[in-house]
C-alpha positions, 0 to 999 in steps of 0.5 A, a space after each residue: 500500500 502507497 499514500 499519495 504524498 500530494 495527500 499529506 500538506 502541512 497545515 499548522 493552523 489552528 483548529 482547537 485549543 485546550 488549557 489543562 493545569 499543566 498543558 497547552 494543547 493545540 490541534 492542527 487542520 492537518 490533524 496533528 496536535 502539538 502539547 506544551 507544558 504550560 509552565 513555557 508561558 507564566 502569563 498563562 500559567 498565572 492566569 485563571 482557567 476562565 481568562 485561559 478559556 477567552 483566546 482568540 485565533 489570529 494571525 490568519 490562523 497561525 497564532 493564539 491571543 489571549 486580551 486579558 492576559 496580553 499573551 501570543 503564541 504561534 504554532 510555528 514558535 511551539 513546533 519549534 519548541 519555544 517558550 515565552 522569553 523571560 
């Protein structure tokens, strides 16, 4: 059995998101999931779990925003296992 690679594309945007006490976890169009401790980003560490629930999808579906905690993470930034400057 082949698979076509013509098939398989690359799609880093964002599909879903979820926040556990220890993890972001990010789902990916092309169904990939990307998990990062959350420790890697203290705003959202030190957030509540309702501030860490209001994100938004933004730049053209490649990054994450949280107003009230003034955090952006892209998916390109996690995949390349980046955490928030200190």
């Amino acid at each position: 059995m082949s698979i076509s690679t013509e098939t398989l594309v690359a799609d880093i945007r964002v599909r879903s998101v979820s926040i556990t006490q220890h993890e972001l976890v990010v789902g990916l169009m092309d169904g990939r999931a990307i998990a990062v401790p959350l420790a890697w980003y203290p705003r959202l560490l030190d957030g509540t779990p309702e501030q860490r629930g209001r994100w938004e999808i933004c730049a053209g579906g490649f990054g994450l925003h949280w107003p009230e905690l003034d955090e952006d993470i892209s998916t390109d930034g996690m995949l390349q296992g980046e955490p928030a400057p200190r």
